[in-house]
C-alpha positions in Angstrom: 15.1 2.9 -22.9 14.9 6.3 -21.6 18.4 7.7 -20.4 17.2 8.9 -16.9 15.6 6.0 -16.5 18.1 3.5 -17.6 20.4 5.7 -14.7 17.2 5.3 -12.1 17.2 1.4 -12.3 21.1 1.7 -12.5 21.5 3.7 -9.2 18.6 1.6 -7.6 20.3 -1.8 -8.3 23.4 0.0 -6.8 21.6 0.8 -3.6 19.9 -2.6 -3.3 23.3 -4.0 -3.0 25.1 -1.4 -1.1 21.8 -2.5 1.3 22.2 -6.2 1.6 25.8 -6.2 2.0 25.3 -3.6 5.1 22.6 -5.4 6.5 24.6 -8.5 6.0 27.5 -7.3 7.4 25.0 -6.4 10.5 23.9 -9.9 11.0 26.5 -11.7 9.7 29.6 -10.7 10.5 32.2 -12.7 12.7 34.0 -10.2 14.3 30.9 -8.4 15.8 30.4 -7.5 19.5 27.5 -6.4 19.7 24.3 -8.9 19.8 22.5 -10.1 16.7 19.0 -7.7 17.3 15.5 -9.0 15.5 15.6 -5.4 13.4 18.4 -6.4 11.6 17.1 -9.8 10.1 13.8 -7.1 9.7 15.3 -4.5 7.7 17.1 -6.9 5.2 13.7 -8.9 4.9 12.1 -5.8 4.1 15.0 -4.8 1.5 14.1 -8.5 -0.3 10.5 -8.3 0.2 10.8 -4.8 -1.8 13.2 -6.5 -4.6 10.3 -9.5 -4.9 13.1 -11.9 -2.8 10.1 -13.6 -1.2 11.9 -16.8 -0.1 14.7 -14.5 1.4 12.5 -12.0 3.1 10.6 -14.9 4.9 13.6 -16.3 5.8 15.0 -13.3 8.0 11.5 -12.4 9.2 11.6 -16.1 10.7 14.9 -15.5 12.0 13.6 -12.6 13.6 11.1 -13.9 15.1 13.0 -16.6 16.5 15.3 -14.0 18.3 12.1 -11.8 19.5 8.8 -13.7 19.3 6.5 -11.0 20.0 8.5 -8.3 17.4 5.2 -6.9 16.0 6.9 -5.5 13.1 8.3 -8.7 11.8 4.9 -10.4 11.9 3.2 -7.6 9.7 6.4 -7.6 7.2 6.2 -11.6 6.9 2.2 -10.8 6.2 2.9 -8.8 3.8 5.0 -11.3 2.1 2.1 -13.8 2.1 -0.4 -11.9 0.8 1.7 -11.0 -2.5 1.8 -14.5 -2.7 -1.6 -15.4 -2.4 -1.0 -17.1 0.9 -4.1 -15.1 2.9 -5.2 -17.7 5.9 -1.3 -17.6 6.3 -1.3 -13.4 5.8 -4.1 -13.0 8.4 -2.3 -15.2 10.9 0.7 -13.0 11.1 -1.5 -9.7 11.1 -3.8 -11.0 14.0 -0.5 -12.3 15.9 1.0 -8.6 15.7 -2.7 -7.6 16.8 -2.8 -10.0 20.1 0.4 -8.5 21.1 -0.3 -5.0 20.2 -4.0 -4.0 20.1 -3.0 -0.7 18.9 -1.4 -1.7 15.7 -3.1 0.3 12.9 -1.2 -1.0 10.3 -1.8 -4.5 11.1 -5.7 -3.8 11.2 -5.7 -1.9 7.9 -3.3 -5.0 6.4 -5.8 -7.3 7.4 -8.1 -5.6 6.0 -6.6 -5.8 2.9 -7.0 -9.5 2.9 -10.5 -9.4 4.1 -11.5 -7.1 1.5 -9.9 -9.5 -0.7 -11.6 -12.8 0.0 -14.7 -10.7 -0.1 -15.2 -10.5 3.5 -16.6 -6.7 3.2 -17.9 -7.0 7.1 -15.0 -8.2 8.7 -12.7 -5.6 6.0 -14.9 -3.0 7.5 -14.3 -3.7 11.0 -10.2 -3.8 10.6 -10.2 -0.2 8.7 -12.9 1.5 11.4 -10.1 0.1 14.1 -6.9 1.5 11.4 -8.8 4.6 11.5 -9.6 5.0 15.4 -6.3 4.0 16.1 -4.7 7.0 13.8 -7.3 9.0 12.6 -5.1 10.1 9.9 -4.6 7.0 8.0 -5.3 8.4 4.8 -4.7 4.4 3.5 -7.4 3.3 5.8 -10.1 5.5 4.5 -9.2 5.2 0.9 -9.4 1.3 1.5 -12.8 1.5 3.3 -14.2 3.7 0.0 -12.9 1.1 -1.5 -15.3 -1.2 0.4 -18.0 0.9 0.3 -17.7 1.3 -3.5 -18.3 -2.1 -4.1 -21.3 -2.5 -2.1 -22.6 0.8 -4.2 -22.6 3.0 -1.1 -21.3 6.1 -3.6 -22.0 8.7 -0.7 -19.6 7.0 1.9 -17.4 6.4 -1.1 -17.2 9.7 -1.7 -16.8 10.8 1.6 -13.9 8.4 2.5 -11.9 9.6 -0.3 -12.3 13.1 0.3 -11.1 12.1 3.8 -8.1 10.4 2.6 -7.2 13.6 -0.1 -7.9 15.7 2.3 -5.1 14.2 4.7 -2.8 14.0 1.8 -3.6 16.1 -1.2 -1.0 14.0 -3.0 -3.0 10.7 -2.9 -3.3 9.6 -6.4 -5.1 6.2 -6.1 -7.9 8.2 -3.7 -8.2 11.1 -6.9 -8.6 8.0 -9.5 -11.1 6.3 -7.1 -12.8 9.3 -6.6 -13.3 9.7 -10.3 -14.3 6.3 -10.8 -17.0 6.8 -8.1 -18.4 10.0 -10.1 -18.1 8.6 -13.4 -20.3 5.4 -12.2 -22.7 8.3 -11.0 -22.8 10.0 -14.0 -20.9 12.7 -13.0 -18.4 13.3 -15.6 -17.4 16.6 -15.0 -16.3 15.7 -11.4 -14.9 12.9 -12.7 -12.6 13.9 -15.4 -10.8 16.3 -13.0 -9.7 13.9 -10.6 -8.4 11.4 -12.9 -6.2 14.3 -14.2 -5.0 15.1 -11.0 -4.2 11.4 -10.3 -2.4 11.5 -13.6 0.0 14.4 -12.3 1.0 12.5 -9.6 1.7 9.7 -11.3 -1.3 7.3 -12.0 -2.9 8.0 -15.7 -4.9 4.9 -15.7 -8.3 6.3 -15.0 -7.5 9.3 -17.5 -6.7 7.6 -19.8 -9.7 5.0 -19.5 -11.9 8.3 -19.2 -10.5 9.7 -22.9 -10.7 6.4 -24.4 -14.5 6.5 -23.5 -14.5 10.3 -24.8 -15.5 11.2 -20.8 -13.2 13.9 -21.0 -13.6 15.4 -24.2 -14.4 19.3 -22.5 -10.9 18.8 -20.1 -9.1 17.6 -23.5 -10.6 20.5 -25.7 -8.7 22.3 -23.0 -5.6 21.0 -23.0 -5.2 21.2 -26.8 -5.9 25.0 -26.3 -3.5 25.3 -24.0 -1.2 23.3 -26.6 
């Protein structure tokens, strides 16, 4: 294994546990004055939901819960935990609970989403990302998830437009570049294409350059780089 990274998972293990035991101290301890708030159980689900602790996570989002039964927050988190576990009917429960209670929950609309867009409910994904995106018409996640939508109904133009939307709110938006290329490459357009999956590779996601130079897509942006070699 690679030195820096054998020290990256080394240090992140440390701060995993330097986490659980603070949070643990926060809603555990004996000796504490203060009352047991529904963040606390929150943030040491999310900690566990992050280290693939599902069983643990769902445990303090339901403790959370129990404390404050309309904590928004803890409804989305404990949806997110369902849907990596496949559990959507259960995942879209918890995001249209934090709905009810707060209409104005974009991330609970774009979660949802998710879901939808999952069971291949395109319709109803499209309606939870238009309402992410009025909410916070900055959600760069929201319009690269709608592309996403559009994409695979073979609407390239709105596609298009929704991931130039989402790199245009963050220029550092890997997955939009790569779905970007893939959109040009289904088109045809290579030499669109083979730039965005490059760019998407320098921040961090090679898999659509590397799918594009295995196909010999990219053979111009290679010639390139071996001159620059």
């Amino acid at each position: 294994m690679h030195e820096g990274l054998r020290r990256f998972k080394h240090c992140k293990l440390i701060l995993f546990i330097v986490a659980i035991l603070f949070f643990t101290g926060c809603v555990g301890s004996a000796g504490i004055k203060t009352p047991i708030h529904a963040t606390d159980y929150r943030d040491r689900g999310n900690i566990y939901e992050q280290e693939g602790q599902y069983d643990k996570a769902i445990s303090d989002y339901n403790k959370s819960l129990v404390i404050n039964p309309k904590y928004t927050d803890a409804y989305n988190s404990r949806g997110n935990v369902y849907y990596n576990q496949g559990l959507y009917d259960k995942a879209i429960s918890d995001y249209s609970k934090a709905i009810e209670i707060n209409p104005r929950y974009a991330y609970a609309y774009r979660n949802r989403g998710l879901v939808y867009y999952k069971q291949g409910q395109y319709d109803k994904a499209i309606f939870d990302y238009n309402m992410a995106i009025e909410i916070n018409p900055n959600y760069a996640d929201a319009y690269n998830d709608r592309g996403n939508v559009y994409y695979d109904q073979g609407q390239y133009d709105k596609a298009l437009s929704d991931y130039n939307k989402a790199i245009e709110i963050n220029p550092r938006f890997a997955y939009a570049y790569n779905n970007r290329g893939n959109t040009y490459s289904i088109q045809g357009r290579y030499d669109k294409a083979c730039p965005d999956y490059k760019q998407a590779c320098e921040l961090g996601d090679c898999s659509g350059y590397e799918w594009a130079k295995k196909n010999g897509f990219c053979k111009e942006q290679q010639k390139v780089e071996s001159n620059l070699t």
